[in-house]
Every structure is written in structure tokens, then in C-alpha cells.
C-alpha positions as CSV (number, residue, x, y, z in Angstrom):
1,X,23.6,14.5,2.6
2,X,22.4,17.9,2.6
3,X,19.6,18.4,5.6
4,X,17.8,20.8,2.9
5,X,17.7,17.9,0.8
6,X,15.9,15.4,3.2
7,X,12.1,17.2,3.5
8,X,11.7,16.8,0.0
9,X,13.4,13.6,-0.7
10,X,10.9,12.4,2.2
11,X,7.9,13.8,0.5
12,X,8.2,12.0,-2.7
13,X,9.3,9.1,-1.3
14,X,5.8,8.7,0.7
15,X,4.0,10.1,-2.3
16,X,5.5,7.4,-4.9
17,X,4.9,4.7,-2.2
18,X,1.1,6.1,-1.9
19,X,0.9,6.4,-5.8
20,X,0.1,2.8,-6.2
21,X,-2.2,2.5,-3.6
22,X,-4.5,5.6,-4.3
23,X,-4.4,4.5,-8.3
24,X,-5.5,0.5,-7.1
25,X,-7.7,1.5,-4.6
26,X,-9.4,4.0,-7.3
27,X,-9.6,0.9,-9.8
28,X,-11.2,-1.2,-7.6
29,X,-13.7,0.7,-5.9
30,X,-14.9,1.5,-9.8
31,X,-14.8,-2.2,-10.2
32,X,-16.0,-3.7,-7.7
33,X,-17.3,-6.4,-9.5
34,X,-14.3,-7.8,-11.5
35,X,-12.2,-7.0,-8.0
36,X,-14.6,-9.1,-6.0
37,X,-14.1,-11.6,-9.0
38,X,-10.7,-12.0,-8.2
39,X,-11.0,-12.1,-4.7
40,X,-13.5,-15.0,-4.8
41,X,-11.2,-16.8,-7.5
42,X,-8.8,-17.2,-4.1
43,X,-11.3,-18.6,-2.3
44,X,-12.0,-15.6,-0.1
45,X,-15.4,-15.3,1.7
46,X,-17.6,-12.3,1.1
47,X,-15.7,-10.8,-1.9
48,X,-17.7,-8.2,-2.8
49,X,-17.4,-6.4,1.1
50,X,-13.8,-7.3,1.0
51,X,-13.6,-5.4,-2.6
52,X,-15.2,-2.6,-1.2
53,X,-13.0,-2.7,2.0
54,X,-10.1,-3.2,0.4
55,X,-10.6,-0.4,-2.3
56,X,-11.4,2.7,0.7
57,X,-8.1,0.8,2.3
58,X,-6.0,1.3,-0.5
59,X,-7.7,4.7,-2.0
60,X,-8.1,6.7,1.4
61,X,-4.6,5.2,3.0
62,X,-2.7,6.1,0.1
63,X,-4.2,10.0,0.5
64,X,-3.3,10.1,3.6
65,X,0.2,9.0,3.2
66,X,0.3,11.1,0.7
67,X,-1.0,14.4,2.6
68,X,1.3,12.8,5.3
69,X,-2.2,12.7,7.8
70,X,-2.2,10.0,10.6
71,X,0.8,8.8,8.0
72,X,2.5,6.1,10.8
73,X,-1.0,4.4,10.8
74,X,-1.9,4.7,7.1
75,X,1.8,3.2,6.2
76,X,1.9,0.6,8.9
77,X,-2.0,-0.1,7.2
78,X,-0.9,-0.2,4.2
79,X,1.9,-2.6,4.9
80,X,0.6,-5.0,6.7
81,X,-2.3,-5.4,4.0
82,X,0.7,-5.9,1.6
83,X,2.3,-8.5,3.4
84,X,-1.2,-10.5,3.9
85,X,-2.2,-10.0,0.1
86,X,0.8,-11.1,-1.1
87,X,0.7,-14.1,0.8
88,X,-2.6,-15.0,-0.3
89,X,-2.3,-13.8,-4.5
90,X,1.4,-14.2,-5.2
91,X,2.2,-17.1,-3.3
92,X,4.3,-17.8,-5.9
93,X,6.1,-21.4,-4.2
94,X,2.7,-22.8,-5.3
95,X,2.2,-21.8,-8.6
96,X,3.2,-24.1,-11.3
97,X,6.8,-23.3,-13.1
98,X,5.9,-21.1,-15.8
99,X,3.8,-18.6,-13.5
100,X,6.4,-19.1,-10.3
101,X,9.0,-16.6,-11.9
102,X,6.6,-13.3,-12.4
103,X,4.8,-14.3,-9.0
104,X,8.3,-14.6,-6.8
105,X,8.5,-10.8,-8.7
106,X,5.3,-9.5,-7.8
107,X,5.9,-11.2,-3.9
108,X,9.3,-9.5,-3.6
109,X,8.2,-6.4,-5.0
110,X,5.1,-6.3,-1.9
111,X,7.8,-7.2,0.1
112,X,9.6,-4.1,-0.8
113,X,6.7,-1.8,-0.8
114,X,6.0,-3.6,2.6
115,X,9.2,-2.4,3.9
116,X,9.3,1.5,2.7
117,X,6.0,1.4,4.8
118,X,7.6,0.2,7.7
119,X,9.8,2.8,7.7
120,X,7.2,5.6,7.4
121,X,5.7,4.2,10.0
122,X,8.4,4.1,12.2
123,X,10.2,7.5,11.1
124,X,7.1,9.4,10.6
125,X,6.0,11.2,8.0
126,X,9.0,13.9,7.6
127,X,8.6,17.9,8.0
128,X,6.7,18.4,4.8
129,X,3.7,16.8,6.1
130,X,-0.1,17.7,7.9
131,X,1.3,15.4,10.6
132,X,4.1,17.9,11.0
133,X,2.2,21.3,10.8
134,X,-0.6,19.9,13.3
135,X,2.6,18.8,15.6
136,X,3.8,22.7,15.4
137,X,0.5,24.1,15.8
């Protein structure tokens, strides 16, 4: 592959991977209440702080993935947040048969999303990134 190629490819990889986080995070922390709902429903303690937690987690880490600021810590964050949430909402090997299928999807998917994070946090954010300009200044 083209070297020229790679800055950009980087850069819209870590923004679509933030995308999703900054759009939940957004949603919850404007709905706290249904959000803490949910959490509660999974027999969480303290929903409503975990809402509220969770939402400046997701909103805030994805911006900063996105800006490519701090971006090993936001991704490996944002990760490891994944990997616990979707062990405790899409643990889909206890869900009965007709909900297992879309819950293994939603799991794997984490798993996925998970693993793209891993990689930012290992790699780095890439040239076109705040991390990179305050490295070069």
C-alpha cells in the first residue's frame, strides 16, 4: 500500500470506531433516565451514576479518539468498557433461543469494536492526530 495512503486511512478508521461511541454516549447522557433503566434492568447497583459515568465515557472518549488526544488511553478505555458491557448485556449463551442469535451478533460485534481499539491503543493514533502534532512540537 501507498505510504500516502495510510494517514488518512488511519484517520477515518479511529473516527468511524469513535462515531458510535460519541453518538451513544450523547444519547445517554440526554437520557439518563431510560439509560439508568436499563442498567438497573441488569441488576446493576447505582444505575443512575453508572448512566452518567458511562455516558462522559463513551461521549468524551470517543472525541478524543476522534481528535486523536491521549488516543492509546481513550481506545484502550473504550475497549475494555466494551468487553465488560458486552459481557454483562449481550451475554447471549444465557438468553433464551429466540433472543441468543441477535445477542451472539451484538457480542461479536463488541468483540470487533473491542479489537480495532486494541489496535489504536497499541499503534497509536497515526500522523493525522493532536497526539502526533503535540509529539512534533
Amino acid at each position: 500500500m501507498n505510504d500516502s495512503v495510510r494517514p488518512p486511512l488511519v484517520l477515518v478508521g479511529r473516527v468511524l470506531l469513535a462515531l458510535m461511541f460519541v453518538l451513544s454516549g450523547f444519547g445517554k447522557l440526554t437520557g439518563i433516565e431510560g439509560t439508568a433503566g436499563y442498567i438497573a434492568s441488569a441488576g446493576l447497583p447505582m444505575a443512575t451514576a453508572l448512566a452518567v459515568i458511562v455516558g462522559l465515557l463513551e461521549f468524551f472518549g470517543g472525541l478524543a479518539l476522534m481528535a486523536g488526544f491521549h488516543a492509546r488511553w481513550a481506545a484502550l478505555a473504550l475497549g475494555l468498557f466494551t468487553l465488560v458491557a458486552s459481557l454483562l448485556f449481550h451475554n447471549f449463551w444465557a438468553m433464551p433461543a429466540d433472543k441468543a442469535f441477535m445477542q451472539q451478533l451484538m457480542f461479536m460485534k463488541n468483540l470487533s469494536i473491542a479489537g480495532g481499539m486494541f489496535v489504536v491503543a497499541a499503534l497509536g493514533a497515526g500522523p493525522l492526530s493532536v497526539d502526533a502534532r503535540r509529539a512534533a512540537g
